[in-house]
DSSP file (Angstrom, degrees, kcal/mol; ACC not computed):
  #  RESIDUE AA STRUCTURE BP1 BP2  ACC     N-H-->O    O-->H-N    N-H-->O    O-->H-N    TCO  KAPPA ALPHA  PHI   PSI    X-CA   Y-CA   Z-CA
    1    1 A X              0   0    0      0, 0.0     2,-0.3     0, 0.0     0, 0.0   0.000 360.0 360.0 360.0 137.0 -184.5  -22.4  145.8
    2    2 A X        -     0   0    0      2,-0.0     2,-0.2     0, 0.0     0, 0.0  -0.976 360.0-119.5-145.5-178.9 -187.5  -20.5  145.0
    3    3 A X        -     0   0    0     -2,-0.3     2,-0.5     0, 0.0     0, 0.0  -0.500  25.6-143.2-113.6 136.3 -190.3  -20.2  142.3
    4    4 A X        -     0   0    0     -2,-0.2    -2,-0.0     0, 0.0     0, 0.0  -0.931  27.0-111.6-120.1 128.3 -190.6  -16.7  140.5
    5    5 A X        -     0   0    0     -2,-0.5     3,-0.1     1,-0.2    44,-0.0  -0.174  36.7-176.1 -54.2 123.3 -194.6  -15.6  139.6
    6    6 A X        -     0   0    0      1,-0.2    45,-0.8    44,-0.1     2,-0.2   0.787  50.7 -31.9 -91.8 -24.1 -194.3  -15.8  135.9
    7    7 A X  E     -a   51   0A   0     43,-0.3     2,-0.9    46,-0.1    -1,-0.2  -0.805  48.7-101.0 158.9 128.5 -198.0  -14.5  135.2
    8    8 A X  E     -a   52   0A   0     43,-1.5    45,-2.6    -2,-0.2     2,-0.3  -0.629  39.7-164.3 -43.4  89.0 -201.6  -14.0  136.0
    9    9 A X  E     -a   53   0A   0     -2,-0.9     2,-0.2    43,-0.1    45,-0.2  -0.837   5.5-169.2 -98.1 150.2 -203.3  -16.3  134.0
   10   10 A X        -     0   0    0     43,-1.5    45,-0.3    -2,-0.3    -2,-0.1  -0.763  18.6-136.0-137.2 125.9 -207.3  -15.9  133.4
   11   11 A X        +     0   0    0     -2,-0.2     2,-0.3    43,-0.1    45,-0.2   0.120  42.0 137.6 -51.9 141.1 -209.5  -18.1  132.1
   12   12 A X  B     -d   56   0B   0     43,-2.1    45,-1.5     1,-0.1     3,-0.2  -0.999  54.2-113.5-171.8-174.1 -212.2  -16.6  129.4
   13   13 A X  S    S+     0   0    0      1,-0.3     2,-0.5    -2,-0.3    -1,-0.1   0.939 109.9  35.3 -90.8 -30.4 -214.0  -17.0  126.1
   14   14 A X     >  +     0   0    0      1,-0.1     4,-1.6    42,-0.1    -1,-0.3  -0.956  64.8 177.8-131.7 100.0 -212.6  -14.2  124.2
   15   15 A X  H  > S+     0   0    0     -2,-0.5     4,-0.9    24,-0.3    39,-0.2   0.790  84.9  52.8 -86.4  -9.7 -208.6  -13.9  125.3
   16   16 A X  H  > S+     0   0    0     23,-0.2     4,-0.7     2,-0.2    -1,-0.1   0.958 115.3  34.4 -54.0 -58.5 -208.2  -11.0  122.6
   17   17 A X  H >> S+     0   0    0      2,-0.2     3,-1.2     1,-0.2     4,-1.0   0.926 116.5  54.4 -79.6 -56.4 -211.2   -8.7  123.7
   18   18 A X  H >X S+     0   0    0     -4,-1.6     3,-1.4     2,-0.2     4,-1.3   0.925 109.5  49.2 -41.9 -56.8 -210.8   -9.5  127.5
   19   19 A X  H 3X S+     0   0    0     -4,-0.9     4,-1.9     1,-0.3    -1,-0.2   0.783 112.8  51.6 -49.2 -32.0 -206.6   -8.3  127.2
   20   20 A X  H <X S+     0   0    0     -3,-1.2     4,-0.7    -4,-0.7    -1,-0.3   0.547 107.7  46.6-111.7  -3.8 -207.8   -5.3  125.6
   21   21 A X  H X< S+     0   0    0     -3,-1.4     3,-1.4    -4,-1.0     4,-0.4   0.951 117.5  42.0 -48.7 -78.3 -210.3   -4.4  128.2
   22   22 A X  H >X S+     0   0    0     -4,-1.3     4,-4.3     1,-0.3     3,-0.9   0.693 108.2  68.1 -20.5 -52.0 -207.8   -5.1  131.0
   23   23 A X  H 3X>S+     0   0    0     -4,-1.9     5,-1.5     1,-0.3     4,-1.0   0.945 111.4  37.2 -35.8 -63.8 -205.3   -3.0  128.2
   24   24 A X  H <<5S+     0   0    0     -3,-1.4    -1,-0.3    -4,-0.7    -2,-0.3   0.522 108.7  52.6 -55.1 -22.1 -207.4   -0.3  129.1
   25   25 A X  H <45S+     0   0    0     -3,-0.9    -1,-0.3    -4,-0.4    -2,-0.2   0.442 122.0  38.4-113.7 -19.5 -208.2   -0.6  132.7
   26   26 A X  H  <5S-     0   0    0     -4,-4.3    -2,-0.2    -5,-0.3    -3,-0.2   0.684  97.4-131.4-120.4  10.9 -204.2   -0.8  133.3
   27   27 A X  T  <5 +     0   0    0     -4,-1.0     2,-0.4    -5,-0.3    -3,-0.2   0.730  68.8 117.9  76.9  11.9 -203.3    1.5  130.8
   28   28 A X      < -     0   0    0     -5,-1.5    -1,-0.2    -6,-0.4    -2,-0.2  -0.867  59.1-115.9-109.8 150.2 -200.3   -1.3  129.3
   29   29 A X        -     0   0    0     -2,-0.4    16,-1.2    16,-0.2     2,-0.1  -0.286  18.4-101.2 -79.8-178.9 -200.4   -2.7  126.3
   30   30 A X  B     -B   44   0A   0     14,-0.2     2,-0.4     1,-0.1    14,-0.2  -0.266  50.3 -87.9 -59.0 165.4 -200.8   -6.1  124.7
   31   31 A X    >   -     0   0    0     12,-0.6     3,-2.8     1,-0.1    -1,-0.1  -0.710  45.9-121.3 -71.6 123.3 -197.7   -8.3  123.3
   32   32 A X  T 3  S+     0   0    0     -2,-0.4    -1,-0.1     1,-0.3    12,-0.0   0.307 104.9  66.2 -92.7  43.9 -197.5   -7.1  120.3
   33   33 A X  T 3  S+     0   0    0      2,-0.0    -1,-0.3     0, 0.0     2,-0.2   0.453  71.4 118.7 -79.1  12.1 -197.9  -10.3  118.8
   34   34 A X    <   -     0   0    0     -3,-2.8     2,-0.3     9,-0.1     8,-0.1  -0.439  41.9-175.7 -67.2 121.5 -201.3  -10.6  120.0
   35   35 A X              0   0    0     -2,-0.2     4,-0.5     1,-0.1   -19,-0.1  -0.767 360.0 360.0-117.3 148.2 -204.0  -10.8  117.1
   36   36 A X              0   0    0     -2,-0.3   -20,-0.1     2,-0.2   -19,-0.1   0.502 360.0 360.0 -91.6 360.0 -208.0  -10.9  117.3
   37        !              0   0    0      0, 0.0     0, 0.0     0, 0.0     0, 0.0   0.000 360.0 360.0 360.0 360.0    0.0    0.0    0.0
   38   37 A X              0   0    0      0, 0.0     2,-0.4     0, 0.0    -2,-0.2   0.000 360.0 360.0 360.0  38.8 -208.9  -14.7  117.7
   39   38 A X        -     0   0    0     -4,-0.5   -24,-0.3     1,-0.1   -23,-0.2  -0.987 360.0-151.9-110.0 131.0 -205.4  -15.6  119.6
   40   39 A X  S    S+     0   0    0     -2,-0.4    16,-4.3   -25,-0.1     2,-0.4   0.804  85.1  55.2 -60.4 -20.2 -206.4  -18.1  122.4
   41   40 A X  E     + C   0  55A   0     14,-0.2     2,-0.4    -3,-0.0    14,-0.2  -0.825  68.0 131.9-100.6 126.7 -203.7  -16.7  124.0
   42   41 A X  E     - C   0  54A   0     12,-1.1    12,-3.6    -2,-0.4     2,-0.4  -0.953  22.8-157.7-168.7 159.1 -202.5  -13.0  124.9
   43   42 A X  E     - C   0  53A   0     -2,-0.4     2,-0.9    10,-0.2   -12,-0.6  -0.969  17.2-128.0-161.4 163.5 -201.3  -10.9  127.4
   44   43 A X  E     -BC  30  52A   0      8,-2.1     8,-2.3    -2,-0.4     2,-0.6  -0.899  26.7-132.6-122.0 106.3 -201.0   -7.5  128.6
   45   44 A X        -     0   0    0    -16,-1.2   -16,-0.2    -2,-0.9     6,-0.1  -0.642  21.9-160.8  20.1  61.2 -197.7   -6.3  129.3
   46   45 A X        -     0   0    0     -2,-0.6     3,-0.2     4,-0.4    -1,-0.1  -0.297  30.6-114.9 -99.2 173.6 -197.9   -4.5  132.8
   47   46 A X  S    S+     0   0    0      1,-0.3     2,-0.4    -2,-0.1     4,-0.1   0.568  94.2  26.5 -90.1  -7.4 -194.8   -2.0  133.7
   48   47 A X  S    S-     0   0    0      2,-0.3    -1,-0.3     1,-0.0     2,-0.1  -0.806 108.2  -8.4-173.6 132.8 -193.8   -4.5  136.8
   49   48 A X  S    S+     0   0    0     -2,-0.4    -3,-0.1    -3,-0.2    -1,-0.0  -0.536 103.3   7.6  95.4-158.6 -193.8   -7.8  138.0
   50   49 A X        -     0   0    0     -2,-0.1    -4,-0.4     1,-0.1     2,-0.3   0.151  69.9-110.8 -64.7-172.0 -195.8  -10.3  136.1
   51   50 A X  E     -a    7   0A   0    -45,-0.8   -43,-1.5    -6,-0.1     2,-0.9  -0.806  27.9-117.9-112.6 140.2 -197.6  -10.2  132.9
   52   51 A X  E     -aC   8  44A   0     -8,-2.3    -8,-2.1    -2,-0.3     2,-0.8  -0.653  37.5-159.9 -87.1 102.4 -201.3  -10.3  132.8
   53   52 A X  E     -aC   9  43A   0    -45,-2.6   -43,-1.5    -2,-0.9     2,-0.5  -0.732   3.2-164.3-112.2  95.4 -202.0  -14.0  130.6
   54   53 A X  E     - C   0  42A   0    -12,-3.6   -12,-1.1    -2,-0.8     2,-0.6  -0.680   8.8-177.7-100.4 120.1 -205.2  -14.2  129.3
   55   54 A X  E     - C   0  41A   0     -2,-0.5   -43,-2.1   -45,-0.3   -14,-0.2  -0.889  21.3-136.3-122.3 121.3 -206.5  -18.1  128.0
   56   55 A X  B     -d   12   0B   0    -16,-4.3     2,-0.3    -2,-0.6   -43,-0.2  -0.435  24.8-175.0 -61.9 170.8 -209.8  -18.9  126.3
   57   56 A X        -     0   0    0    -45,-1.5    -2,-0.0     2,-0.2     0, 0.0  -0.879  34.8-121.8-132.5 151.4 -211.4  -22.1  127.7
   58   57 A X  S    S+     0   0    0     -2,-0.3     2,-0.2     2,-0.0   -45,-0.1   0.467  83.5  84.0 -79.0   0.4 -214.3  -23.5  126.4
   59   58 A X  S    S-     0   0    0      1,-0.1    -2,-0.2   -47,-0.1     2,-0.1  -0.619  73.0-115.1 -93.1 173.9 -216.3  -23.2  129.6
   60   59 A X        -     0   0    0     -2,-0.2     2,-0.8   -47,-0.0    -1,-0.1  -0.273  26.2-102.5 -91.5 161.9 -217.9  -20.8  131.1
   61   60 A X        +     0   0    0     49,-0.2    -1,-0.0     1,-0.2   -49,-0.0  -0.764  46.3 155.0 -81.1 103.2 -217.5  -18.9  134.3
   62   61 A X        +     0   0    0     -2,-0.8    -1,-0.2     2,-0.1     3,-0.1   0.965  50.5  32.8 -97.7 -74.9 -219.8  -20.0  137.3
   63   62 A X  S    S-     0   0    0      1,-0.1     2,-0.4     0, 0.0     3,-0.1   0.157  92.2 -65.0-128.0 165.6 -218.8  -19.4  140.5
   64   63 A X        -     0   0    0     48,-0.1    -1,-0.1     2,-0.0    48,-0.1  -0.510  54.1-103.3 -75.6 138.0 -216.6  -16.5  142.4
   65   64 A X        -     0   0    0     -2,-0.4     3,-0.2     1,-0.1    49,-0.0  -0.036  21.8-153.9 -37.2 168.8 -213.2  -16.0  141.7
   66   65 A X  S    S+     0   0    0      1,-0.5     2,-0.3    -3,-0.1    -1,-0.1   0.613  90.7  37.8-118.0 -72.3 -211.1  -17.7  144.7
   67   66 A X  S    S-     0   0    0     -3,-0.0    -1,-0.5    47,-0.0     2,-0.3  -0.773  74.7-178.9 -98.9 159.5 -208.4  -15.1  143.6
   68   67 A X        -     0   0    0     -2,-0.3     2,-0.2    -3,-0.2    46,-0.2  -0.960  29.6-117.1-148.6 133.4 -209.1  -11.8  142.5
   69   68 A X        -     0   0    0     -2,-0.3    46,-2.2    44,-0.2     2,-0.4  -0.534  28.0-151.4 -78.7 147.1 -206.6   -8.5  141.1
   70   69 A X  E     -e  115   0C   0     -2,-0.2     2,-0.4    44,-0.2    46,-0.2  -0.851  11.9-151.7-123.4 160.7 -207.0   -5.5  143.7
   71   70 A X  E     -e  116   0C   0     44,-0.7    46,-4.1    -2,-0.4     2,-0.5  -0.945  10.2-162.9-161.2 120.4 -206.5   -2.1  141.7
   72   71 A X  E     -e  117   0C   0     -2,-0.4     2,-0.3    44,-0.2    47,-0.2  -0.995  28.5-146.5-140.4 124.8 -205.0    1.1  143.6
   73   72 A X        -     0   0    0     44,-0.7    47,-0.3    -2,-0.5     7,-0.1  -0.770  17.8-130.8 -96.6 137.1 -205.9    3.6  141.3
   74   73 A X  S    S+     0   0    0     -2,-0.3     2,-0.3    45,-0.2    47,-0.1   0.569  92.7  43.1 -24.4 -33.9 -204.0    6.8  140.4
   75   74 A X  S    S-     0   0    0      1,-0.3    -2,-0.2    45,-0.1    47,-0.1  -0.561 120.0 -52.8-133.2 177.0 -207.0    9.2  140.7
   76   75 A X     >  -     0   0    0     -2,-0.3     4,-3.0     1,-0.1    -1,-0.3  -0.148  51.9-118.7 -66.4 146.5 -209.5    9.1  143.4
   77   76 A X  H  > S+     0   0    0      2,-0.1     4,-3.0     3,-0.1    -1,-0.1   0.849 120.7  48.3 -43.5 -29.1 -211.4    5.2  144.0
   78   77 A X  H  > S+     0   0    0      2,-0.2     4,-2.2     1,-0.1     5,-0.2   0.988 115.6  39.8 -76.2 -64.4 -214.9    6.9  143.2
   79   78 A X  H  > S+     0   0    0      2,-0.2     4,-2.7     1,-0.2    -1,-0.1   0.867 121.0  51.9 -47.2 -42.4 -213.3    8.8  139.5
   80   79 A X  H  X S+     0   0    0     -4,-3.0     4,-3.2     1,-0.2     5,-0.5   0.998 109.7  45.8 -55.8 -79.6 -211.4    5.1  139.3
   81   80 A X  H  X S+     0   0    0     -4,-3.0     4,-2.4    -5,-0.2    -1,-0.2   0.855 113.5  46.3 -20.1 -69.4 -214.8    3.4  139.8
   82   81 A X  H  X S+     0   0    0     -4,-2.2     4,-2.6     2,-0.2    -1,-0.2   0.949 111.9  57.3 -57.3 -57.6 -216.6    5.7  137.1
   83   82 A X  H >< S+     0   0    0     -4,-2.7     3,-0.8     1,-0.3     4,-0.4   0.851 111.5  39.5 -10.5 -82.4 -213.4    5.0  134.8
   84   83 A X  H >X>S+     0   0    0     -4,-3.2     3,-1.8     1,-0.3     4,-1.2   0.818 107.0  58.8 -58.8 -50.5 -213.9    1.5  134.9
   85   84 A X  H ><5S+     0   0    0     -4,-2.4     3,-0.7    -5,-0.5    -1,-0.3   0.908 105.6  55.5 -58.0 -55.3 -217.6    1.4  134.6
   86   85 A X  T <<5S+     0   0    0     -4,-2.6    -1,-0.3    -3,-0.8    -2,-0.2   0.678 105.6  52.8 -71.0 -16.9 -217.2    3.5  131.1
   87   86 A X  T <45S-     0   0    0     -3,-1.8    -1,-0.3    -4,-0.4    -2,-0.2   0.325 132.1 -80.7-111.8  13.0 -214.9    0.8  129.6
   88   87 A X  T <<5S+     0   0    0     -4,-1.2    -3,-0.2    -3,-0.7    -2,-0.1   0.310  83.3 131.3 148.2 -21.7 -216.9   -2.0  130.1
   89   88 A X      < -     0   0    0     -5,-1.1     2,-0.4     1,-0.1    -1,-0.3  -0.256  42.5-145.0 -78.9 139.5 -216.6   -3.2  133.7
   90   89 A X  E     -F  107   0C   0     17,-1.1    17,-0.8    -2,-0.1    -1,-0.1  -0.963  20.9-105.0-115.3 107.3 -219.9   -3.9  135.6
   91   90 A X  E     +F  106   0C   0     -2,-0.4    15,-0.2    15,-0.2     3,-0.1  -0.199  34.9 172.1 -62.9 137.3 -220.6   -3.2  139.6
   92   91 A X  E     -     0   0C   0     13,-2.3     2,-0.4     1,-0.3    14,-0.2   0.880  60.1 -13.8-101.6 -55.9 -220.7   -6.0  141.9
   93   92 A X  E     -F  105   0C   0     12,-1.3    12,-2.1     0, 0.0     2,-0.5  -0.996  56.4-127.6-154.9 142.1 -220.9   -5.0  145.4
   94   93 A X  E     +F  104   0C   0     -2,-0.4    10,-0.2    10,-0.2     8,-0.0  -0.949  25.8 170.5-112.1 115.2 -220.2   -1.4  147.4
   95   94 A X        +     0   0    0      8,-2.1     2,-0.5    -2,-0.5     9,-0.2  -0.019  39.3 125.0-105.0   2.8 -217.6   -1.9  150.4
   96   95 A X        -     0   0    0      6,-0.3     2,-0.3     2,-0.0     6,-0.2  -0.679  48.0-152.1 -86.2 122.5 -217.3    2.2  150.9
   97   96 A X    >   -     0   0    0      4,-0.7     3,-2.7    -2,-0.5     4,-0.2  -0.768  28.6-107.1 -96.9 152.2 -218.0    3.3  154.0
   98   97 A X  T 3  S+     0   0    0     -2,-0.3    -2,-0.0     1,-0.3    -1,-0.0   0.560 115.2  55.6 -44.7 -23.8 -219.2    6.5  154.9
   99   98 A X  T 3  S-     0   0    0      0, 0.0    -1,-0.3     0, 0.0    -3,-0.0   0.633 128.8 -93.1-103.8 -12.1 -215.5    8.1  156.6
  100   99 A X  S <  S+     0   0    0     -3,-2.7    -2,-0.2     1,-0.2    26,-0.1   0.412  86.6 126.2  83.2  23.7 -214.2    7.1  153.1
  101  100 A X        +     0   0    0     -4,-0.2    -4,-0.7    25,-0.1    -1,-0.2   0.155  40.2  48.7 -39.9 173.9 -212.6    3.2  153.6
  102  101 A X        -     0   0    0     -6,-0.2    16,-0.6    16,-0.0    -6,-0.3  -0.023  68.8-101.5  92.2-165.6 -213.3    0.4  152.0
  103  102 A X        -     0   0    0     14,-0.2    -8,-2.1    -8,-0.1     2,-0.3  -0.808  17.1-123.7-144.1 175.9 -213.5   -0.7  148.4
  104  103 A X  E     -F   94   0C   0     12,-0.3    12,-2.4    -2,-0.3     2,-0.3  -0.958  16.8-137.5-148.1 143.3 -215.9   -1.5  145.7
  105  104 A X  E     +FG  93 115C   0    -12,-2.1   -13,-2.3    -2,-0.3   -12,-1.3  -0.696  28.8 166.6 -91.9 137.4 -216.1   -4.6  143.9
  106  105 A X  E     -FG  91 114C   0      8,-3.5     8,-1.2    -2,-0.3     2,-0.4  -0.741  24.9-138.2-128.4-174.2 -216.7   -4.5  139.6
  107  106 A X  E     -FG  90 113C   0    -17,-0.8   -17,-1.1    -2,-0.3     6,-0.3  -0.985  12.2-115.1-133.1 144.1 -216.4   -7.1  137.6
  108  107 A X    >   -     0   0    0      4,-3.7     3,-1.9    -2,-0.4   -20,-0.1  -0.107  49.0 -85.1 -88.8-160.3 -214.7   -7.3  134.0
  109  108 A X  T 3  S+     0   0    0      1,-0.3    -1,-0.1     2,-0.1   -91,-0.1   0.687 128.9  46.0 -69.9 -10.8 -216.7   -8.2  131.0
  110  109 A X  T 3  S-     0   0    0      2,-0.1    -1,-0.3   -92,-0.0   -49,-0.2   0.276 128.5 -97.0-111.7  15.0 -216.8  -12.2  131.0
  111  110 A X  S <  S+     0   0    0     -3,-1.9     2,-0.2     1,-0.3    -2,-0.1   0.182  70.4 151.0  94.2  -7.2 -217.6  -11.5  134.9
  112  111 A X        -     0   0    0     -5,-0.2    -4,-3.7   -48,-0.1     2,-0.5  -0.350  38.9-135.7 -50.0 132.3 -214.6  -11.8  136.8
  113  112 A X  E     + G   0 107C   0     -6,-0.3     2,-0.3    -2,-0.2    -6,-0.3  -0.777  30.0 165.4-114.1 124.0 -214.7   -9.6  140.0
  114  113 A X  E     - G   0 106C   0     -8,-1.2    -8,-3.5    -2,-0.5     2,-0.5  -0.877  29.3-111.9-128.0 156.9 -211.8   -7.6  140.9
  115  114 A X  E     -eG  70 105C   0    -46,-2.2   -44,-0.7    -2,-0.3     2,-0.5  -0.799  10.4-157.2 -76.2 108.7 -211.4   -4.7  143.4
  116  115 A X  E     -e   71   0C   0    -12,-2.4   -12,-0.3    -2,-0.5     2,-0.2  -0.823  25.7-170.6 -99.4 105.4 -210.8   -0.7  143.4
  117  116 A X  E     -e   72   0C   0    -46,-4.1   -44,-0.7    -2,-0.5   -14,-0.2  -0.611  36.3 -66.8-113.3-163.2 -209.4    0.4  146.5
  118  117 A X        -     0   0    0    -16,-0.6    -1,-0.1    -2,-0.2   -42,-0.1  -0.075  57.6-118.3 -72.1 153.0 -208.8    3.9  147.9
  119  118 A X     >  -     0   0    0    -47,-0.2     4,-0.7    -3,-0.1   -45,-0.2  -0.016  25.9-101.9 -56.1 168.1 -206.1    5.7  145.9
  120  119 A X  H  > S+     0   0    0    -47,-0.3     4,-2.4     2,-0.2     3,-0.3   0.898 133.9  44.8 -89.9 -60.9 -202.3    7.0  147.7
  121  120 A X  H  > S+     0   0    0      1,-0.2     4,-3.6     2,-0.2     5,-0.5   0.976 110.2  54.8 -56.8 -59.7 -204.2   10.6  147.6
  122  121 A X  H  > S+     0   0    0      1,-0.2     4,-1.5     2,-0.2    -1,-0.2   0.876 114.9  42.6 -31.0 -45.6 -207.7    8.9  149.0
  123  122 A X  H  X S+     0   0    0     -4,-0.7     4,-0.7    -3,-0.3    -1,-0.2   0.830 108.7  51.1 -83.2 -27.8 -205.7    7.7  151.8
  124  123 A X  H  X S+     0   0    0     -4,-2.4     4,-0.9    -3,-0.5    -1,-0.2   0.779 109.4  54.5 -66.2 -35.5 -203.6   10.6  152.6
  125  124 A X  H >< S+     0   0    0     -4,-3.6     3,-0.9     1,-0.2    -2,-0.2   0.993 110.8  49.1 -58.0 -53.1 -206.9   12.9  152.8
  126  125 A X  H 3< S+     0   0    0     -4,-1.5    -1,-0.2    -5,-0.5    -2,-0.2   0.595 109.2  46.7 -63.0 -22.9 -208.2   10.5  155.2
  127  126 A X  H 3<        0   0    0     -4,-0.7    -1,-0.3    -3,-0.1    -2,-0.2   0.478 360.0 360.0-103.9 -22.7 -205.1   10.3  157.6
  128  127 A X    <<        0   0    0     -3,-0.9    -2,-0.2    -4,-0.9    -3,-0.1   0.494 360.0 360.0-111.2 360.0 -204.6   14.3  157.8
């Protein structure tokens, strides 16, 4: 017997506005039942689980323990820029110079997720 990952949950204040950042930054929608002011929602990704977004009435302190890593369609850097325009805030730069590495952003209630090189980024890099 084994357990199948039903969903991502993450804690946040606003589970509407957070799902519809996220909407954006994975290009899925919401369920549509989802309403502004549901404690509940989740964003609908094209495989595997569903991204399950829960208010709590606390805050976020500390760094995530787990974290979403993001391999972006278009180059990490263009990815990066992307993200940065819909709301997402830079944490730390993990690109190295030969074009490795990652860079850390964060979404809008401060959870820190990852962008790492792209299928094209990496293929440039290997030939």
């Amino acid at each position: 017997m084994v357990s199948v990952l039903q969903n991502v949950a993450i804690d946040c204040a606003d589970a509407y506005e957070l799902a519809r950042f996220w909407s954006g930054v994975t290009g899925r929608p919401l369920h549509p039942e989802d309403r502004p002011g549901d404690r509940e929602t989740q964003v609908l990704l094209a495989e595997g689980p569903v991204l399950h977004f829960n208010q709590v009435p606390e805050a976020k302190t500390i760094k995530n323990r787990i974290h979403l890593c993001l391999r972006p369609e278009t180059s990490r850097d263009q990815e990066v820029d992307r993200l940065l325009g819909l709301g997402a805030t830079f944490v730390a730069d993990h690109r190295n110079p030969d074009g490795s590495g990652w860079a850390i952003l964060a979404d809008p209630e401060g959870n820190e997720f990852c962008v790492l090189r792209s299928e094209s980024d990496r293929a440039a890099m290997n030939s």
